[in-house]
C-alpha positions as CSV (number, residue, x, y, z in Angstrom):
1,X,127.9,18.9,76.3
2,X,124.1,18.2,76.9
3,X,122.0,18.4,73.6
4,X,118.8,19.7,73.1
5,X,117.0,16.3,72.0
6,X,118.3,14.4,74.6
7,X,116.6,17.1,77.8
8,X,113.6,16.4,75.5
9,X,113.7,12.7,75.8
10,X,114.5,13.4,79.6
11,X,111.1,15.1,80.1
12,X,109.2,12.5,78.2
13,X,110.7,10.0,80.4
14,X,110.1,11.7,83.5
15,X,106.3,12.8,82.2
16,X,105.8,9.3,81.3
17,X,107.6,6.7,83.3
18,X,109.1,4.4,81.1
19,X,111.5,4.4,78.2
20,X,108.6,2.7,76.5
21,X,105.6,5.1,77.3
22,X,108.2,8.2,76.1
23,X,108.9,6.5,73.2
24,X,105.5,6.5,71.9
25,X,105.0,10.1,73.0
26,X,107.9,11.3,71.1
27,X,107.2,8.6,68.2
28,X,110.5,7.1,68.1
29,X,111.8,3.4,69.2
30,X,112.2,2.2,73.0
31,X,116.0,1.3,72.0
32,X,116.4,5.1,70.6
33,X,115.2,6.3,73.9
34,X,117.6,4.7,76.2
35,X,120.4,4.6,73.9
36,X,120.1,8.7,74.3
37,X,119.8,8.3,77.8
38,X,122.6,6.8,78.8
39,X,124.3,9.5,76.0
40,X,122.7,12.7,78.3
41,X,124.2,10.9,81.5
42,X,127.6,10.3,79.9
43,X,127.7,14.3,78.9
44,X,126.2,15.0,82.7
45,X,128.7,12.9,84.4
46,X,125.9,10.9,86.7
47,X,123.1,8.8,86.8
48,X,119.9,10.8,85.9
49,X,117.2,7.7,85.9
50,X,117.3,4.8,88.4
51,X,114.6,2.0,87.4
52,X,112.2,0.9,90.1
53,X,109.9,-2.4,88.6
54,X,108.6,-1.4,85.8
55,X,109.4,2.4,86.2
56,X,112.0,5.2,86.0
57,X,112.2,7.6,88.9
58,X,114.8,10.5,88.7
59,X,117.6,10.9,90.5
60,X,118.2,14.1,92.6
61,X,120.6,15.5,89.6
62,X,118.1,14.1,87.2
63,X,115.0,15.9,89.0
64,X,117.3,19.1,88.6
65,X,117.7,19.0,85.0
66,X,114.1,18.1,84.7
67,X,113.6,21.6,86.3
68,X,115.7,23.2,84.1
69,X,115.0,21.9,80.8
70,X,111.3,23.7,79.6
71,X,113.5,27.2,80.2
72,X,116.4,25.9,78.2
73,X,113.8,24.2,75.4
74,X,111.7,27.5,75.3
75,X,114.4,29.4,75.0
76,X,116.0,27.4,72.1
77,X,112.3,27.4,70.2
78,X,112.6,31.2,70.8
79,X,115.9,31.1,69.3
80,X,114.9,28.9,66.3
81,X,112.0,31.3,65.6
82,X,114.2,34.5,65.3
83,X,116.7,33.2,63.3
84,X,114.4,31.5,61.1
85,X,112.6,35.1,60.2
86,X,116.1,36.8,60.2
87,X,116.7,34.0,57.1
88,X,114.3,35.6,55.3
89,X,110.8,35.5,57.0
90,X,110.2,32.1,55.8
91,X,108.8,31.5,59.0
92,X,107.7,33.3,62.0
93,X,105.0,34.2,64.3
94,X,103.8,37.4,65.6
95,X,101.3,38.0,68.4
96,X,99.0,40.8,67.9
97,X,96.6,42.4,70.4
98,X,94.3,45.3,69.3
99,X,91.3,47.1,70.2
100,X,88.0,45.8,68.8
101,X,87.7,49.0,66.1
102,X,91.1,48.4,65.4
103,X,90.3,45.0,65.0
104,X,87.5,45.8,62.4
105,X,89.4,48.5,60.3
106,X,93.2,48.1,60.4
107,X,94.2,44.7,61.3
108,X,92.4,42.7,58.1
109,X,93.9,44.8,55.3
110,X,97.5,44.7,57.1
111,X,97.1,40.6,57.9
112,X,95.7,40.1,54.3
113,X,98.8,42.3,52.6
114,X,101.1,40.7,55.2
115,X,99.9,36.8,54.8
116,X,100.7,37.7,50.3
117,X,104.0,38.8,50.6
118,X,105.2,36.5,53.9
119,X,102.9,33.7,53.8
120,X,105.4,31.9,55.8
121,X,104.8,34.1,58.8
122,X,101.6,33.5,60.9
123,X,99.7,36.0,63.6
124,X,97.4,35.8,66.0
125,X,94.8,38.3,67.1
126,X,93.3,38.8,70.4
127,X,91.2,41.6,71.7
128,X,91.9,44.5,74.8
129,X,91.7,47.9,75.2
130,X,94.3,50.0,76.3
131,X,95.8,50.1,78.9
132,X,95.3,45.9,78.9
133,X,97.0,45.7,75.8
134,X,100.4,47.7,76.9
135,X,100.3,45.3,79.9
136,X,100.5,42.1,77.7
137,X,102.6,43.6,75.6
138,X,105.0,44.4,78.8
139,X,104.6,40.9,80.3
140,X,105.5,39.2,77.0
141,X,102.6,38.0,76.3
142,X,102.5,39.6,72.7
143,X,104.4,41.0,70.3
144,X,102.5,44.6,68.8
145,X,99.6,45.9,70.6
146,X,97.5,48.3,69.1
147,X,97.0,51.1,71.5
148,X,95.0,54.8,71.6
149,X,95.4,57.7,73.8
150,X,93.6,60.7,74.0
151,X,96.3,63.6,74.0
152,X,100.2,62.3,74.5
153,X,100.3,61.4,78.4
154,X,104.3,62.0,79.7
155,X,106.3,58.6,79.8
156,X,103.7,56.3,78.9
157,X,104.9,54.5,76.7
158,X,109.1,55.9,77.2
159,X,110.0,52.5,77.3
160,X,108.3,51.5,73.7
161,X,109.1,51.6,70.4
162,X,105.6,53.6,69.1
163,X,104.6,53.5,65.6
164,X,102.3,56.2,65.1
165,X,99.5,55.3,62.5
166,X,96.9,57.5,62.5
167,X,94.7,60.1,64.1
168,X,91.2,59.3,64.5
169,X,88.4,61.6,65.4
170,X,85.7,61.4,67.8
171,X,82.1,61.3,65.9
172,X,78.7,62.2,67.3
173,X,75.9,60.0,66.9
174,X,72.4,61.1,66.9
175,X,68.8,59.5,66.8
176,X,67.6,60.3,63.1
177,X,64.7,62.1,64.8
178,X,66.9,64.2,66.8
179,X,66.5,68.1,66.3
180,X,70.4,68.3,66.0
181,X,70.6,65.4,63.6
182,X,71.0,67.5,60.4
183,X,73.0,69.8,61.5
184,X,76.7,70.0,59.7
185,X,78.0,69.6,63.1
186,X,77.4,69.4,66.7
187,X,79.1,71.4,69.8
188,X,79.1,68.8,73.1
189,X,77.6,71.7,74.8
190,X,74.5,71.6,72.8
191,X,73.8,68.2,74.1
192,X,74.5,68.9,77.7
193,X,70.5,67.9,78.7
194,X,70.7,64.4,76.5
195,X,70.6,61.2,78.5
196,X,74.4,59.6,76.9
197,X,75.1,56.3,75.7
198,X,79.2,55.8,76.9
199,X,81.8,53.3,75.2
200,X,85.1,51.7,76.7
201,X,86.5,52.9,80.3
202,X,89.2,55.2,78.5
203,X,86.7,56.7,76.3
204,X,84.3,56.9,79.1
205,X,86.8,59.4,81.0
206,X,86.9,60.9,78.0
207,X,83.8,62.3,77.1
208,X,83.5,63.3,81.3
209,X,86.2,65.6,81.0
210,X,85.1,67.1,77.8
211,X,82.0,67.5,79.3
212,X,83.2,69.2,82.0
213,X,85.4,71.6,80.4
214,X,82.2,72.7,78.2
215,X,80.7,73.2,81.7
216,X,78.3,70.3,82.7
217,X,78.4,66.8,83.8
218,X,76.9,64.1,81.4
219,X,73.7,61.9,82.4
220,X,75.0,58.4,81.5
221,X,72.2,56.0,81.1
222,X,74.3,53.3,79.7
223,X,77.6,51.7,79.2
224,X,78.9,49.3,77.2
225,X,82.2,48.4,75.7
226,X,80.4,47.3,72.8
227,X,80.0,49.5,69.5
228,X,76.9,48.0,68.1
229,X,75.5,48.3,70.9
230,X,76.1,52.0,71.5
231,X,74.9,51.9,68.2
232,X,71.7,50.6,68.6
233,X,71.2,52.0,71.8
234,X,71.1,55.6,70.3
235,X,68.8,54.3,66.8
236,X,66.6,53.1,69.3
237,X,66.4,56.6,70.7
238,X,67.6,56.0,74.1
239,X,70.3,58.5,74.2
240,X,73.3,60.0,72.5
241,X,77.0,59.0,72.2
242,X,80.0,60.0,70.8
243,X,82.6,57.7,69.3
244,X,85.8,57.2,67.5
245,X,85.4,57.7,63.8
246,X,86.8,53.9,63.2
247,X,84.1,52.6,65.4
248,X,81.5,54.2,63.7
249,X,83.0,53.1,60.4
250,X,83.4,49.2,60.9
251,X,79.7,49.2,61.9
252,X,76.5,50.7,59.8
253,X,74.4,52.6,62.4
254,X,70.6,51.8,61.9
255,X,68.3,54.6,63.1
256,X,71.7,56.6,63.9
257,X,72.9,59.8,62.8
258,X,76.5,60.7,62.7
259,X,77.6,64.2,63.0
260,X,81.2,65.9,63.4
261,X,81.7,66.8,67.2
262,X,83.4,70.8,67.5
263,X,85.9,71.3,68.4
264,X,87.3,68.3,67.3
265,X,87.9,65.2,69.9
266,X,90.7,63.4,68.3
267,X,92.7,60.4,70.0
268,X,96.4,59.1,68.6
269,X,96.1,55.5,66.9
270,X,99.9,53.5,67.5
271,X,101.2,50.7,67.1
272,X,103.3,49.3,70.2
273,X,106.4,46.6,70.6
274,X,109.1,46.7,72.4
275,X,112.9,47.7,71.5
276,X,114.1,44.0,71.3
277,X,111.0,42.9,69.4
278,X,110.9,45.5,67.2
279,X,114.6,44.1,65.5
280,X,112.5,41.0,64.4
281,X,112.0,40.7,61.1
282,X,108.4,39.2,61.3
283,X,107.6,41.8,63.9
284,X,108.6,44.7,61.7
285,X,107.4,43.7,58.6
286,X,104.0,43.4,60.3
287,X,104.2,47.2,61.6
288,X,105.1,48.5,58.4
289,X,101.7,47.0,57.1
290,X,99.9,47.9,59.9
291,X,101.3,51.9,58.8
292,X,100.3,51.0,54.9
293,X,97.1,50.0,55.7
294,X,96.5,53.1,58.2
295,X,97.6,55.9,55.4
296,X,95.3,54.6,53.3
């Protein structure tokens, strides 16, 4: 039976050279080294190493194991991880991608509550928007993504496990000098002559097909996936903008007004894994914040 340690001290070896050079690396003796070589090449039934001078090259069944070992090693850490958390989340790691607003309102409050009653279990953030986010979340490179959508879209996300969270509601913002900006609230066809200040590519499409459907086409000036700097953009006066009531919320508008849009714009805020993931112990307990922390 080959063991786990030993494909390690293979790969040093090979990375390295020499028994000596991989003993250093993986902090153990020279002796230790070969004494588990010649124990991987018993259990493998060949001669993995030949020595050349003052180096080791592989042999052709020892370049093959070589090739196979980070798969088997990763998928023993993998291994390790999950069964670790299913002991009792004493460890664990979760990968977490989110929108920036998201990022701003939602994710502290569910990381802080999380780190107090599993501060064995560690996350890591990284920003996207949708639809970036489902794609890393597809090609395993994280474990939740926090997603939106504007109105449920048919087999999106069939193949998910979605945890809705909230709904969040699209907000007008307003120069404080505008002649709309005291009003109790706005229609988007009263602002059909404004020059428009537009967010993130799904939100851009957005407010172009509301637009449309209240009969005119908007005048975008500028663009930017940036909040503040929407933000700013219309307290400086150059325009209008409508955004997602967490946006507007994780950032103080100077010189801004904001005003409830009619009839309401609202988009679905979820939370995203997928089936397998969503069994992990770390993984769930970090949705279930997630939720907490959105209801209240």
């Amino acid at each position: 039976m080959i063991e786990a340690r030993h494909l390690r001290v293979l790969r040093a070896v090979s990375a390295t050279g020499s028994f000596s050079a991989a003993a250093r690396e993986l902090g153990c003796t020279q002796p230790a080294v070969s004494q588990q070589m010649k124990a991987l090449e018993a259990s493998a039934g060949t001669t993995l190493l030949i020595r050349t001078g003052r180096e080791m090259r592989l042999t052709q069944a020892g370049e093959a194991l070589v090739r196979h070992a980070s798969g088997i090693l990763a998928g023993l850490t993998a291994a390790e991880e999950e069964v670790a958390a299913i002991a009792g989340l004493r460890a664990g790691r979760v990968r977490l991608v989110s929108f920036p607003s998201g990022s701003s309102t939602l994710v502290p409050g569910a990381l802080a509550a999380l780190r107090a009653e599993h501060p064995g279990t560690r996350v890591s953030l990284v920003e996207a928007e949708p639809p970036r986010s489902v794609d890393l979340l597809r090609e395993g490179d994280c474990d939740i993504a926090l997603a939106f959508r504007y109105g449920a879209t048919g087999g999106e996300w069939d193949d998910l496990v979605v945890r809705p969270l909230l709904t969040d509601r699209l907000i007008g913002l307003l120069p404080e000098g505008h002649r709309l900006a005291e009003a109790p609230s706005v229609s988007i066809g009263e602002l059909a002559e404004e020059s428009w200040i537009a967010g993130c590519p799904r939100c851009r499409r957005q407010l172009v097909e509301v637009c449309e459907e209240s009969g005119f086409a908007p005048h975008i000036d500028f663009a930017t996936d940036d909040y503040p700097a929407v933000m700013g953009l219309v307290g400086a006066g150059l325009g209008v903008a409508v955004l997602p009531e967490l946006a507007v919320e994780s950032v103080r508008p100077k010189g801004a007004r904001a005003v409830p849009v009619e009839p309401a714009i609202e988009r679905e805020i979820v939370a995203l894994t997928l089936p397998d993931l969503a069994r992990v112990p770390a993984v769930a307990a970090t949705l279930d914040q997630l939720a907490r922390t959105a209801a209240r």
